[in-house]
N, C-alpha and C positions, 0 to 999 in steps of 0.2 A: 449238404448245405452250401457248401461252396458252388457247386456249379448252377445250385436256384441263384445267389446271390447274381452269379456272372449272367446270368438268362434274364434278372430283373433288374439290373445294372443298380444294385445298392450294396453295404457292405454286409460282409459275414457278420457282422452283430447283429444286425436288423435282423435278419435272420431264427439268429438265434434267439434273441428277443420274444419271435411271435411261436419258438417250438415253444420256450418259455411259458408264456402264456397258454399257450393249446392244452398243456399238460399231458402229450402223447392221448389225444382224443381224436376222435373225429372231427371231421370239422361240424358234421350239423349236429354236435356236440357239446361244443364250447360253447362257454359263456360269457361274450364278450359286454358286456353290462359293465363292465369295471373301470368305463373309459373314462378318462380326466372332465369334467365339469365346466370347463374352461371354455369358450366358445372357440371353432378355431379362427376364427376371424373378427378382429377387434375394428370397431370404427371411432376416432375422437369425433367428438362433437363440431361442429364448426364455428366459426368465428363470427357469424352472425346469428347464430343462437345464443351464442353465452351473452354477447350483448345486448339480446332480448330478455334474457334472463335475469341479467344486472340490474338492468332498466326496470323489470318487474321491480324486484326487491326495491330499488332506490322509490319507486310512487309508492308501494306498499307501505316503505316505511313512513314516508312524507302523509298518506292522506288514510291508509287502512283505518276502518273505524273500530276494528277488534286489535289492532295494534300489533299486528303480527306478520311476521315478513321473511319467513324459515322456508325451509322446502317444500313443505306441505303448504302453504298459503301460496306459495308461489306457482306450484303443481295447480292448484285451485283457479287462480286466476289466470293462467294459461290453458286453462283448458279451452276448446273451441277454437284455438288462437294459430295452432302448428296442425297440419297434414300429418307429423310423427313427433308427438308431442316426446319430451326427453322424460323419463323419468326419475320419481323424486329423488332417487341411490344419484344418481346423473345429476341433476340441481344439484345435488350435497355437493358432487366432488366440483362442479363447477362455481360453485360458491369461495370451497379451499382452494381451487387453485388459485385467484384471487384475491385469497387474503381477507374475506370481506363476513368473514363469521365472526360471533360476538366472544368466541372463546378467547382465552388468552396464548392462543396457538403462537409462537414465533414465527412470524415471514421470514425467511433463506430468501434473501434479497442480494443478486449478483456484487460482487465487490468491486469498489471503481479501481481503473486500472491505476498503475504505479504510478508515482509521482503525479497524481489527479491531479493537487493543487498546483501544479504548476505547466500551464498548458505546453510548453515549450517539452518540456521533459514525459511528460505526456504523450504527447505524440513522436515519439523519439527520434527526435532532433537534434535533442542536446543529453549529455550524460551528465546526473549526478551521483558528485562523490561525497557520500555521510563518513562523518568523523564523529571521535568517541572516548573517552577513556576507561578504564577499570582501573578502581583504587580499590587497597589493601590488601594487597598479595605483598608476601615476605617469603627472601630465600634463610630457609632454618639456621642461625646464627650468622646471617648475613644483614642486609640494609632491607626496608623495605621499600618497595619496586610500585612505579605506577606503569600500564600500558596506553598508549596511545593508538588506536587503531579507526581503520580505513577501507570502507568498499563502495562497489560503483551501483548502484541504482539497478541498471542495465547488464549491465558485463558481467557484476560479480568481480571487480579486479581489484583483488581484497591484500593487505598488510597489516601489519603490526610493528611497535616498533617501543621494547623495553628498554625503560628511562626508571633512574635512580628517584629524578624530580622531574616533573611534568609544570611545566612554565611556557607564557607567548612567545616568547623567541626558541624554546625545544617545538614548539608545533610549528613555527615558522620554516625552521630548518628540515622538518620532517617534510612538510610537504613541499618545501624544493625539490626534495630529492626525489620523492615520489613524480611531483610534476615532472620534472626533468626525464625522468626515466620513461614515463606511460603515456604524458601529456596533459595538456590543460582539458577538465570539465568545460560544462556551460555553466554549472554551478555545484556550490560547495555548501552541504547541512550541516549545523551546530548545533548543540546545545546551546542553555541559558550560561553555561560556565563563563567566570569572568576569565577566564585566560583565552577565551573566543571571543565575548563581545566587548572588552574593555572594563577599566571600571566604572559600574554601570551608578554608584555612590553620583556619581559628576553626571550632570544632564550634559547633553551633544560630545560625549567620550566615544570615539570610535579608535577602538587598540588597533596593535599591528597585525593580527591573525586579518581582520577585517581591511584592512590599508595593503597588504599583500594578495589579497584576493583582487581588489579593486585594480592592485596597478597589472594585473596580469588580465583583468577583463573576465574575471569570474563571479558570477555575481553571488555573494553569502548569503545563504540562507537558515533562517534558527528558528529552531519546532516551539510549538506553543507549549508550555508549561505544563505539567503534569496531564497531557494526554497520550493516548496509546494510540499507536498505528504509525506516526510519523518517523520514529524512527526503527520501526522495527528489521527492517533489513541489519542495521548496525547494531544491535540488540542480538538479534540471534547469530550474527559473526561473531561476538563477544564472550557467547557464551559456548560456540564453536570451538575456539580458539581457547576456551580456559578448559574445555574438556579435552582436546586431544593434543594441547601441548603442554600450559603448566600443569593439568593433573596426573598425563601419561606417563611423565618424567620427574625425577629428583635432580633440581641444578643446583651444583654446587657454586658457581662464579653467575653472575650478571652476562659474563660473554658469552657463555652455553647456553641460557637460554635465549639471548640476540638469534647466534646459530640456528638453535632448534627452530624459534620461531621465521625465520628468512627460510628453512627449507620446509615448515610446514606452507608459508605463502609461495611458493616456488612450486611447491607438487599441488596448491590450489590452480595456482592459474595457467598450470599445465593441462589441470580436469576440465577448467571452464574455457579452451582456448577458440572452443566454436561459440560460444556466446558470447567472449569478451571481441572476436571478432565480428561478430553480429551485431555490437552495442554500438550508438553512434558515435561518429568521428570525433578528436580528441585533436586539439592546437597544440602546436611547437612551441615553449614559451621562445618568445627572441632572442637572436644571438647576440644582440647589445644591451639586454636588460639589466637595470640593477633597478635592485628596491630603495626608495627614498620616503621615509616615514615623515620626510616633513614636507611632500609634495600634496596639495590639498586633495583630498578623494573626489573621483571622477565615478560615474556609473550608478548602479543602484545597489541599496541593500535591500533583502526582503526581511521581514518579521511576520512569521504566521499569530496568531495571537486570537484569545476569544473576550469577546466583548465584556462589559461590566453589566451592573443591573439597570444602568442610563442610559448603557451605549456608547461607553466611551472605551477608551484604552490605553495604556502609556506605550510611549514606542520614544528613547534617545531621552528619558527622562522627563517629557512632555505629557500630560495627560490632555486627549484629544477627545472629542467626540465625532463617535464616526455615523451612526442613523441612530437615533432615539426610539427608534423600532425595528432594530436590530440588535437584541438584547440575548447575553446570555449563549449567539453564536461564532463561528468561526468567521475569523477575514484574516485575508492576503496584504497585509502593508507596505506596501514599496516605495521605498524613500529616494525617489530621483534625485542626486544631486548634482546633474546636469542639467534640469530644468528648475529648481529649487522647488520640488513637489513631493506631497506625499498622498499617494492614492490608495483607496479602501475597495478591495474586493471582495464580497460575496462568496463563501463559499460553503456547501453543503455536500456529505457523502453520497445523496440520493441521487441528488444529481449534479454530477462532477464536471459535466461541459458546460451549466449554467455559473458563470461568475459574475454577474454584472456590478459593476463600477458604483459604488453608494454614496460615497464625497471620496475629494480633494481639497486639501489644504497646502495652503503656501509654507514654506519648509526653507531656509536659506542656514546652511552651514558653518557655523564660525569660524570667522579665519583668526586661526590660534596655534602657534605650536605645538607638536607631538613631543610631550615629554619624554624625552627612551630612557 
């Protein structure tokens, strides 16, 4: 058997395969009847058949006078029409691929790329970094502990960082030092939480998480209200991080799990260090910066948010209308407050490159001290 292999240049299993099959017979003996069903040669249909075939069905539907517009009508009334008409099994699967059958079949429709709603990040130009907390975790006869955590969009350049109390000036301090270390984003995700957006009780309140974003030239960004997807990258760090570090271990002190938690992100972005070099570039904050809370904000905030049943939406305590036919959807809010504007974008998972512009409203920021 081996030297037919090396004479027909294929392997000894092939080989043994067809003594297999022979069953020590003659050859004009064997029965080979037993061969796969399969054609061995598969042709798709082409691209201007299916759309002959769409077409069908679309006037079928629109003028058929028995009302009918399936694979069998549509077989029917292609006939005489194709050289190699497709058959009805073939209509069927051209119809599913499509989408355009009456069943309640679910379309598996591509998912739009990362950070869609924000074209800039998007196209990865700029990296965002989502922020996050996990509340009620307690050390057993200890305090109870909040975490404040942190990853990139892009990179994956992930942290944590346990705090006895979680307050605007501990996320303040946290992402100094994270900035400091890694660098500035293009932009920074929030929640609705008032320790990220101010209090939100007072119309045009913008806290200091948002006032230190602004003077470093990052522009804040905060997910809409009880939807899913937007901040799912920091969702599933979240719950990363409570399974392989506070539930691997018993900490006795607040310091050991700081510890634990620095050298589980330590051996992350050790794993991630070719993608967090692949993510895009990341600013120096300045070597003369300080932060000043009572310097009027500069740049833009954004607010994802979904429409009301009018078409309106509150953004800084202001209930606005954005199109009155534009209900019930998502839009991008960006509150210029360097041109004193706030403008409404369009947006849809289907499709994630169409955002067009719906209004703009005049927007001017009071000038008022920041209470610290």
């Amino acid at each position: 058997m081996r030297s037919v292999a090396r004479r027909f240049a294929v392997p000894l299993s092939t080989v043994q395969h067809w003594m297999t099959r022979a069953h020590q017979q003659r050859l004009d003996r064997v029965d080979w009847r037993d061969h796969s069903s399969a054609p061995r040669k598969t042709r798709r249909t082409t691209v201007s058949v299916e759309r002959r075939v769409l077409a069908a069905r679309r006037r079928l539907k629109e003028i058929s006078d028995l009302g009918e517009f399936g694979a069998d009508a549509i077989h029917r009334e292609l006939l005489g029409h194709f050289d190699c008409l497709p058959s009805r099994r073939t209509i069927g699967r051209i119809l599913e691929r499509h989408g355009v059958l009456d069943g309640r079949k679910r379309v598996r429709r591509p998912p739009p790329p990362s950070g869609w709603y924000l074209p800039e990040v998007a196209a990865r130009v700029c990296e965002l970094d989502a922020f996050d907390t996990i509340e009620g975790l307690a050390i057993r006869g200890g305090p109870h502990l909040s975490i404040l955590t942190g990853i990139s969009l892009h990179g994956g350049l992930a942290a944590a960082w346990p705090e006895r109390k979680i307050s605007a000036t501990t996320v303040v301090d946290a992402l100094l030092r994270h900035w400091y270390t890694f660098g500035l984003p293009g932009f920074a995700q929030f929640d609705n939480d008032n320790r990220f957006t101010g209090p939100r009780q007072h119309p045009d309140a913008i806290g200091r998480v948002i006032r230190l974003c602004l003077s470093l030239h990052v522009s804040p960004v905060f997910a809409p209200p009880n939807e899913t997807g937007f901040q799912a990258a920091i969702e599933s760090f979240n719950g990363r991080w409570q399974a392989k570090v506070w539930n691997r271990f018993v900490h006795a002190r607040l310091r050991d799990l700081r510890q634990r938690s620095q050298r589980y992100g330590a051996a992350s972005r050790q794993r991630n260090a070719t993608r967090i070099e692949a993510a895009p570039p990341r600013s120096s904050i300045p070597d003369r910066w300080q932060l000043n809370l009572q310097t009027r904000p500069r740049g833009q905030i954004i607010f994802l948010r979904r429409t009301t049943g009018t078409g309106s939406l509150e953004i800084l305590g202001h209930t606005i209308t954005v199109d009155r036919d534009w209900v019930h959807r998502l839009v991008r809010a960006e509150v210029d407050l360097d041109h004193d504007l706030i403008r409404f974008f369009a947006l849809r998972r289907r499709a994630p490159l169409d955002q067009p512009l719906l209004n703009q409203v005049p927007y001017r920021f009071p000038e008022k001290a920041f209470q610290e």
